[in-house]
C-alpha positions in Angstrom: -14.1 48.9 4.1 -16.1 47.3 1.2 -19.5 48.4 2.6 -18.0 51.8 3.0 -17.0 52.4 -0.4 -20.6 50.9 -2.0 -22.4 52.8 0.1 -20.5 55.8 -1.2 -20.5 54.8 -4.3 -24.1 54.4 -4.3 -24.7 57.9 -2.2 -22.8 59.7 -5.7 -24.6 57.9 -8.2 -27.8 59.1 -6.4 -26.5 62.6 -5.9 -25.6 62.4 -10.0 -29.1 62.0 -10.8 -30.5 64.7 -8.6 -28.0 67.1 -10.4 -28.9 65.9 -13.4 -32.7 66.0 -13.2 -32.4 70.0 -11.8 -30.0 70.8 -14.9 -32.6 69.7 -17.0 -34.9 71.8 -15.7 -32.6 74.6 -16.0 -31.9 74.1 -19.6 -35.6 73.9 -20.0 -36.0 77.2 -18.4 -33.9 79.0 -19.8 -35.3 77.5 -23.2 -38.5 78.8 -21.9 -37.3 82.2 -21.0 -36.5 82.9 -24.3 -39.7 82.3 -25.4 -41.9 83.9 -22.6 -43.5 86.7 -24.4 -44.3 84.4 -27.1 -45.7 81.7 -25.0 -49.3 81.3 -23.2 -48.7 80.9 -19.8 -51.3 77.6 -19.4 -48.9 76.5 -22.6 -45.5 76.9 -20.6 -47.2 74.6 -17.5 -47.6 71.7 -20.4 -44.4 72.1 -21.7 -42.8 71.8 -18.3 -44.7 68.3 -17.7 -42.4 66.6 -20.6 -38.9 67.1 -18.9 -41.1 65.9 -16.1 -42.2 63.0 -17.5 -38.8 61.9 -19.1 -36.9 62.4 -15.4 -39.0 60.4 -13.9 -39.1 57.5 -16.6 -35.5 57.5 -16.5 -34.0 58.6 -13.3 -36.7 57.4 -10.8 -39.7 58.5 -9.0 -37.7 60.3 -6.4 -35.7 62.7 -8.9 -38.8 63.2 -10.5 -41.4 64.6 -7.3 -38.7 66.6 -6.9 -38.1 68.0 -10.1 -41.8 68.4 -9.6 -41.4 70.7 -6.9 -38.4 72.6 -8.5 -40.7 73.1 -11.6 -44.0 74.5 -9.8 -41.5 77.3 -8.0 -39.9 78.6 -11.1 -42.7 78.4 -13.2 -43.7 80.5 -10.3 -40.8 82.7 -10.0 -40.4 82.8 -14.3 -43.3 82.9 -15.7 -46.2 83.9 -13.2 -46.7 88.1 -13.4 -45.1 90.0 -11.3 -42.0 88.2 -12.3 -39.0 86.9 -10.0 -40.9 86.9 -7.5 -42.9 84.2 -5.6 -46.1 86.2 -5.5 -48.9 85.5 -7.1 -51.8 88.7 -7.7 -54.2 87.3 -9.7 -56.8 84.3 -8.4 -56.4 82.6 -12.1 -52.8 82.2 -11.9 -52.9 80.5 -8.4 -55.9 78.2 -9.7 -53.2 77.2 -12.7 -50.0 76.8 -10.2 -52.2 74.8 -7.9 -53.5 72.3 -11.3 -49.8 72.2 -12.5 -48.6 71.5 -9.1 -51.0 68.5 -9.0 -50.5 67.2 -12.6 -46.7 67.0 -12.1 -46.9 64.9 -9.1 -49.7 62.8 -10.4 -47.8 62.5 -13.9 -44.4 61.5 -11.6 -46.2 59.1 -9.4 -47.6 57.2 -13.0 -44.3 57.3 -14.9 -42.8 56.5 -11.7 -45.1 53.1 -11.3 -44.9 52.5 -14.6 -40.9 52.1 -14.6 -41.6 49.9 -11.2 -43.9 48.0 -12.9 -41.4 47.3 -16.0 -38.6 46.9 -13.4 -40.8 44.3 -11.8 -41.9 42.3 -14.8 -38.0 42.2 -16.3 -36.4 40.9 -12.8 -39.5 38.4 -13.1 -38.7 37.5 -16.6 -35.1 37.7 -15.6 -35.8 35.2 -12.7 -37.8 32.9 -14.7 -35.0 32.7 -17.1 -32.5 32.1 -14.3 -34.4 29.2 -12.8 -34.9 27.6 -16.7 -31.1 27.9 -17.0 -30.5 26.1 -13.3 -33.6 23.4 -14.3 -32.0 22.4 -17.6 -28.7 22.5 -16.4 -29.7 20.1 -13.5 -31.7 17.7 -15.5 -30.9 14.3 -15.6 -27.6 14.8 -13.4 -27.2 11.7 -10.7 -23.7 13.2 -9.5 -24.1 15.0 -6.0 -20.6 17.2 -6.6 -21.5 17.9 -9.8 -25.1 19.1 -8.9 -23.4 21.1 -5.6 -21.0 22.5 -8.6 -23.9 23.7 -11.2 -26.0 25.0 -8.0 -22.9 26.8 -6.5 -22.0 28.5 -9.8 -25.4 29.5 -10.1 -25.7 31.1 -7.1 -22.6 33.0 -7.4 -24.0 34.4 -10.8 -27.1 36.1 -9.7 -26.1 36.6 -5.9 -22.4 38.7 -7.3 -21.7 37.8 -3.6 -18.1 37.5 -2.6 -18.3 33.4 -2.0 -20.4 30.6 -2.0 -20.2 27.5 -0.2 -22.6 24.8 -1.2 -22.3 21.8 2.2 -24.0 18.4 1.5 -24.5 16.3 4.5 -25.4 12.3 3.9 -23.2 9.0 4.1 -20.4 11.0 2.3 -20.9 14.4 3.7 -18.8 17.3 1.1 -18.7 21.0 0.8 -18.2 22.8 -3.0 -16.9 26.9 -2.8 -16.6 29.9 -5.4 -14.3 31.2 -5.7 -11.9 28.5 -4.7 -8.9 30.2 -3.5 -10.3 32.1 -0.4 -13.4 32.8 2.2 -14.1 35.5 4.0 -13.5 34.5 7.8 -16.8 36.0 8.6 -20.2 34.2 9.1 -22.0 34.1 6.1 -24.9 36.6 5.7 -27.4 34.5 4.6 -27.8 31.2 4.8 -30.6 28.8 3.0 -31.0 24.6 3.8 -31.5 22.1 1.3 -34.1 20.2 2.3 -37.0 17.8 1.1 -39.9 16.5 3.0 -37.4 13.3 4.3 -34.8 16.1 5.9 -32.0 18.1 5.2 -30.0 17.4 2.6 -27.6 20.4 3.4 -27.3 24.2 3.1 -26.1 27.0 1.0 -23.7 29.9 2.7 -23.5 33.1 0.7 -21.1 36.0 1.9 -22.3 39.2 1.1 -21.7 42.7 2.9 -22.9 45.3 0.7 -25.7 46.0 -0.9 -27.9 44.0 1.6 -29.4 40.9 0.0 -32.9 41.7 -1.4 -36.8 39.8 -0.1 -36.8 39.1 -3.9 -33.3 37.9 -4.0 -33.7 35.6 -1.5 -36.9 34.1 -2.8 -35.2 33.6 -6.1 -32.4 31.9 -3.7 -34.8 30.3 -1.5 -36.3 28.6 -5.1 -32.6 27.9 -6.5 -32.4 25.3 -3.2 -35.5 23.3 -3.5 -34.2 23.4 -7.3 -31.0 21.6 -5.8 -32.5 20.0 -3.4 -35.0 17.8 -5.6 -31.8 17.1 -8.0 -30.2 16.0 -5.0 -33.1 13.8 -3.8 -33.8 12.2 -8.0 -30.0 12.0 -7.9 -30.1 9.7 -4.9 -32.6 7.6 -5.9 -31.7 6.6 -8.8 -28.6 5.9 -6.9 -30.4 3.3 -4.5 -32.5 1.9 -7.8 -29.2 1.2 -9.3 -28.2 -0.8 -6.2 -31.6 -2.4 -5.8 -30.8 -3.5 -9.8 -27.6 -4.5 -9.5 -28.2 -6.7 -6.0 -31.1 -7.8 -8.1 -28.9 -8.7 -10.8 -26.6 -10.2 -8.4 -29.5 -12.7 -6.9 -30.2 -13.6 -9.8 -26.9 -14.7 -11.1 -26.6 -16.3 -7.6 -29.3 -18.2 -8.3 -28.7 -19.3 -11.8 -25.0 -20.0 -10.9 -25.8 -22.5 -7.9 -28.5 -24.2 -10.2 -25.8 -24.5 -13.3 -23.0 -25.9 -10.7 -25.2 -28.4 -8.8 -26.0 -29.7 -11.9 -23.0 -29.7 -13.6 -20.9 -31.3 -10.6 -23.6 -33.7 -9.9 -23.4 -35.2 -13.4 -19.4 -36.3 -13.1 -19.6 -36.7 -9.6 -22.7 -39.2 -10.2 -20.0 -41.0 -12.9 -17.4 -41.1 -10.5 -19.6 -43.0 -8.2 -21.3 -45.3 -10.1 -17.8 -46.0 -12.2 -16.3 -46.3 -8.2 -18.6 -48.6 -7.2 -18.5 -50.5 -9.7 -14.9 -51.8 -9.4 -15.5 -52.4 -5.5 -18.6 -54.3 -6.0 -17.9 -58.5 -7.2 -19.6 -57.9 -10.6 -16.4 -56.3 -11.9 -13.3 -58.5 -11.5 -10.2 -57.2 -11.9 -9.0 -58.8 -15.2 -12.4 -57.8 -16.8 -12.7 -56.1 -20.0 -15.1 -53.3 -18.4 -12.3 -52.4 -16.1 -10.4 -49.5 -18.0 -13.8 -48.5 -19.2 -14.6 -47.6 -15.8 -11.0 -46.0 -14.5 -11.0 -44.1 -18.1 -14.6 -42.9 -17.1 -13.4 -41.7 -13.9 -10.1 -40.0 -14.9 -12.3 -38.2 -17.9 -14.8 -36.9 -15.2 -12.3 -35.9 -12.7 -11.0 -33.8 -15.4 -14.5 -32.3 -16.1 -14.9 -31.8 -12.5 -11.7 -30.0 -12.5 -12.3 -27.7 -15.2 -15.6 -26.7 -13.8 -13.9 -25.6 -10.5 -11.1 -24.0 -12.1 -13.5 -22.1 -14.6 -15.3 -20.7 -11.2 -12.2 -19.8 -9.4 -11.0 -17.9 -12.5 -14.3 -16.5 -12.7 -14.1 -14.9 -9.5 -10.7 -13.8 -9.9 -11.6 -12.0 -13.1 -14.0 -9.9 -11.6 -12.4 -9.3 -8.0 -9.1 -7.8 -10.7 -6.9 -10.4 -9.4 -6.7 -12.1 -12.5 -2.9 -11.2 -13.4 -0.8 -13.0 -16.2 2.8 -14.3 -15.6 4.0 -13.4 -18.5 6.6 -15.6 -20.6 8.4 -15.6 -23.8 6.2 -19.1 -25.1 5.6 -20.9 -28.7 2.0 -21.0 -29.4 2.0 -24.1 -31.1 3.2 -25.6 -28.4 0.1 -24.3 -26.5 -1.8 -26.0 -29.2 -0.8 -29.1 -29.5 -0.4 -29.3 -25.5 -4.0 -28.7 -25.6 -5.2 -30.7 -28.3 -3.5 -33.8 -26.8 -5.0 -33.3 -23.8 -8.5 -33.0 -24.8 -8.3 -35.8 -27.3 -10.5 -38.0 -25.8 -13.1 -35.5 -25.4 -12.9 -34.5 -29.1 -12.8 -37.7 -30.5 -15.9 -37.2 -32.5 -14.9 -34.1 -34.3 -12.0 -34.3 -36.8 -9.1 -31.0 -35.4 -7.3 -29.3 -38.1 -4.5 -27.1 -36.9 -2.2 -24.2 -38.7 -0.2 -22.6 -36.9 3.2 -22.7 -37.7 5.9 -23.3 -35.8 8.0 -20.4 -37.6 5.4 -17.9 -35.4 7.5 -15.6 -33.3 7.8 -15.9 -29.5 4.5 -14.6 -27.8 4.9 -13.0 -24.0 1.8 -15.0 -22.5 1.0 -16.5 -19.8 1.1 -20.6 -20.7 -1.8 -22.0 -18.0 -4.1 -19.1 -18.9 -3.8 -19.5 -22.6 -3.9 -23.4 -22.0 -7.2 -22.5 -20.4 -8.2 -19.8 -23.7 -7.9 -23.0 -26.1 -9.5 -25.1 -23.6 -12.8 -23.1 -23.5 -12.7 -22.3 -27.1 -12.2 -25.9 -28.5 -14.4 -27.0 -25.8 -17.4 -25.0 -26.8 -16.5 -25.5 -30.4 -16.9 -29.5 -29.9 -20.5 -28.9 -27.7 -22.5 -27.0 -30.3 -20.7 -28.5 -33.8 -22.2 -31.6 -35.2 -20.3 -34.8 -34.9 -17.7 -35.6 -37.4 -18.0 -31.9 -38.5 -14.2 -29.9 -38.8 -12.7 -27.8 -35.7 -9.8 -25.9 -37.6 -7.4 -23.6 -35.6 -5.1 -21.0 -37.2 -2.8 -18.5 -36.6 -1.1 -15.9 -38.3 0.9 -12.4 -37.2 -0.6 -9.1 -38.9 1.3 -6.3 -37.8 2.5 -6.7 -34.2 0.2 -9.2 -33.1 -0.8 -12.6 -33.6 -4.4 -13.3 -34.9 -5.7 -16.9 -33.9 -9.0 -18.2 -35.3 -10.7 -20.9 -33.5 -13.5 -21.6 -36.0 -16.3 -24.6 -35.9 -19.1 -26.2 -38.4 -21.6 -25.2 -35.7 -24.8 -23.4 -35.7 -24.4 -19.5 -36.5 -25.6 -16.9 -33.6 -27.6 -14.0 -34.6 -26.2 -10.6 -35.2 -27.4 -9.1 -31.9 -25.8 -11.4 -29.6 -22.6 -12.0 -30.9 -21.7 -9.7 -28.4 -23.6 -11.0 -25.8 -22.5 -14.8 -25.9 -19.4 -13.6 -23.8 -21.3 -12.7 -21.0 -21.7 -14.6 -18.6 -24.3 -17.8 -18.2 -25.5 -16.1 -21.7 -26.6 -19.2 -24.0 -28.5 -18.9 -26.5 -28.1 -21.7 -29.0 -29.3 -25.3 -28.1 -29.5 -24.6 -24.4 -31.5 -27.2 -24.1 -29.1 -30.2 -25.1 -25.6 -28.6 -24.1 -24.1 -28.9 -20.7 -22.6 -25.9 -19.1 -22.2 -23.4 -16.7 -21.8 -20.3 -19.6 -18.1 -19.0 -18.3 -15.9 -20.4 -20.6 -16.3 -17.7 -23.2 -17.0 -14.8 -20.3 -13.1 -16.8 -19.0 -11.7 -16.3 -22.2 -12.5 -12.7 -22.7 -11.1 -11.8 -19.5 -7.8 -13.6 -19.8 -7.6 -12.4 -23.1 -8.2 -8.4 -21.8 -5.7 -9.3 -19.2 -2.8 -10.1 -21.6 -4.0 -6.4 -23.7 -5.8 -8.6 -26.7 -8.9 -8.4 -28.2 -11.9 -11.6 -28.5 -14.8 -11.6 -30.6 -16.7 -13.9 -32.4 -18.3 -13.6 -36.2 -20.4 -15.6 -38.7 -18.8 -17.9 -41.4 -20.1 -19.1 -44.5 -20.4 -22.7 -42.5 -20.4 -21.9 -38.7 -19.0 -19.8 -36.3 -15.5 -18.3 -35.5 -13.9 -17.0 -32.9 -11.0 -14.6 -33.5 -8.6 -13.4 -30.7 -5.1 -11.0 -31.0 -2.3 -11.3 -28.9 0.6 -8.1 -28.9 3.9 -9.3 -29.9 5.4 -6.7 -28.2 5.8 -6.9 -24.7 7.0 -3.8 -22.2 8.8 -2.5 -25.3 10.6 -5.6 -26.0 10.1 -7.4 -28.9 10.3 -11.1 -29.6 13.4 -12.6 -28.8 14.7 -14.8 -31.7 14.6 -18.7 -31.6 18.0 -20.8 -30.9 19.2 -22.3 -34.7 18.8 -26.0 -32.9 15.2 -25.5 -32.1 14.0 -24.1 -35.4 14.9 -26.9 -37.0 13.8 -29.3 -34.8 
């Protein structure tokens, strides 16, 4: 039914411009009429050859040869003695009906050419402009829907078809249509692949009845899928460079992570053993002096040992998403001091200044993780400070949240990695002398994300700080209020 009304449709508009081009000619006629006895004969035949010329420039070579035609019988009829009639007495008047007959046609054919030729050169422009438009509009995309999308919409535009279905075959075979609401239950009039020199990528279906799709139509078409099909192709190779990168990235993490944790659980394991065999040998007796020194030296490296597996384990769970907090209403100075007594030993050579008072409201937190947060901060605060230098931790609520600064006499990281230092096995001050496997910040940040807080680290006038914040408020609930007996304990 559609093809039926285009075709008549397109039958009218035709029919329009052959009436048109032969009332032109009459109104020029009877112009010319008027103005026979006035007029040369040779005259009227060039004045005839404008109307000619103009028909043809703008209603086509076929209106015009015609109008041609029309022209050399009423100049005939009209104008060539004896008049209104097609006879012609005189040899001179048949040579000039025979020149003018000749000159129309030839003047129609040129005109006619000349509007093929600028027909021509603006559907090339117009092409050329199309494929600039898909080109940019495809650059740098590494999104197969998305480039399926832009070519789809593309095609629709210049085809004017009544859909378009773009099918991409591959590991995750899809299929993008215009419009998206129906297709026609026919097979698709034209079909075009997508393919590279490696295969086919996939195809584009257009559905099109009427008017019948054009040669040049389908080359532009034919261009618009190698256009697709080499955005397709960058698109997937820089898919597989990313995975090269990142399982390049990942052997290489691999191999700095074994190398960190061999060393770091050789060195307590090695304490263990030599402190181990020391007591069994006969050189340490029981009563000796050396003998705490040894089980101290084992109990502190069984802790180190300890920490370094748990660091990994959290590492892992971290990344896999696993990592959730089991959340509590707890006092953070609690968490301090719990801390702080435990890692007294190991901090012995730094002097620990604490404020955080015990007034602070209740904070919904998970108490190991946070445990672990102080761990890894005071930790690398007592690795990289100078001995007998000042470790001060503080805490205070601004706003809704609680802001705790962990903050150290140690060496100051440049401005361009204070970001970095939280990644993970990222060192980059005295590497050389500090032990380490580079997860405790990389830990921190991650638990800290976990519980909705922020971590970052920043320059101080003597060192470095590191500043985390904690919401008070926890699934809309706000901190309960401490029992009367416990606040002034």
């Amino acid at each position: 039914m559609n093809f039926t009304n285009m075709r008549n449709s397109s039958f009218i508009s035709r029919s329009f411009q052959y009436l048109l081009a032969f009332g032109f000619i009459a109104l020029v006629t009877v112009i010319l009429i008027a103005l026979r006895e006035a007029l040369d004969t040779t005259l009227v035949a060039l004045l005839y050859l404008i109307p000619l010329g103009l028909i043809t420039a703008y209603l086509g070579l076929g209106p015009g040869i015609t109008s041609a035609l029309v022209t050399f019988l009423t100049f005939n009829y009209f104008f060539i003695k004896p008049y209104y009639t097609f006879a012609v007495h005189r040899p001179t008047d048949v040579v000039i009906l025979v020149i003018f007959l000749i000159v129309a046609i030839v003047i129609s054919q040129l005109v006619g050419r000349m509007r093929a030729s600028l027909a021509a050169a603006t559907a090339r422009e117009r092409e050329a402009t199309q494929l600039y438009e898909l080109s940019t509009a495809l650059a740098g995309l590494h999104d197969d829907r998305v480039i399926s999308q832009i070519l789809a919409k593309q095609v629709q535009e210049v085809s004017q078809g009544e859909a378009v279905e773009i099918k991409i075959t591959g590991a995750q075979p899809f299929s993008f249509r215009l419009p998206d609401s129906s297709q026609p239950t026919r097979p698709p009039e034209w079909v075009v692949p997508i393919e590279v020199a490696r295969g086919v990528l996939g195809e584009i279906l257009l559905w099109r009845a009427a008017p019948a799709i054009t040669s040049s139509e389908k080359r532009l078409l034919q261009t618009f899928a190698s256009q697709g099909a080499l955005a397709l192709e960058r698109a997937r190779l820089a898919q597989a460079e990313s995975r090269a990168r990142v399982l390049e990235e990942s052997d290489h993490l691999k191999s700095i992570l074994l190398s960190s944790v061999s060393h770091e659980l050789r060195t307590p394991l090695s304490t263990i053993k030599a402190a181990a065999s020391s007591l069994r040998s006969d050189d340490v007796h029981w009563d000796s002096a050396a003998r705490p020194e040894l089980i101290a030296a084992i109990d502190d490296e069984a802790d180190h040992l300890n920490m370094l597996v748990g660091n990994l384990l959290d590492m892992s769970r971290i990344e896999s998403g696993v990592l959730k907090p089991k959340r509590e209403w707890n006092i953070l100075s609690e968490i301090v001091g719990s801390v702080l007594t435990r890692m007294k030993h190991l901090a012995e050579e730094h002097r620990i200044e604490v404020d955080v008072p015990e007034n602070l409201p209740l904070m919904p937190v998970d108490y190991v993780q946070m445990e672990q947060v102080f761990t890894n901060l005071v930790s690398n605060s007592v690795k990289y400070a100078p001995e007998r230098s000042v470790i001060r931790v503080s805490a205070c609520v601004e706003d809704e949240s609680v802001h705790v600064v962990v903050r150290n006499q140690g060496p100051q990281v440049p401005q361009e990695h204070l970001e970095r230092i939280f990644d993970k096995f990222f060192r980059i001050t005295a590497a050389d002398r500090v032990t380490g496997t580079g997860l405790g910040l990389s830990i921190c940040k991650g638990i800290i994300e976990a519980h909705g807080g922020r971590l970052w680290a920043e320059n101080v006038p003597d060192g470095l700080a590191f500043n985390f914040t904690l919401p008070l408020i926890w699934e809309g609930v706000s901190p309960p209020t401490l029992p009367m007996d416990t606040e002034t304990e």
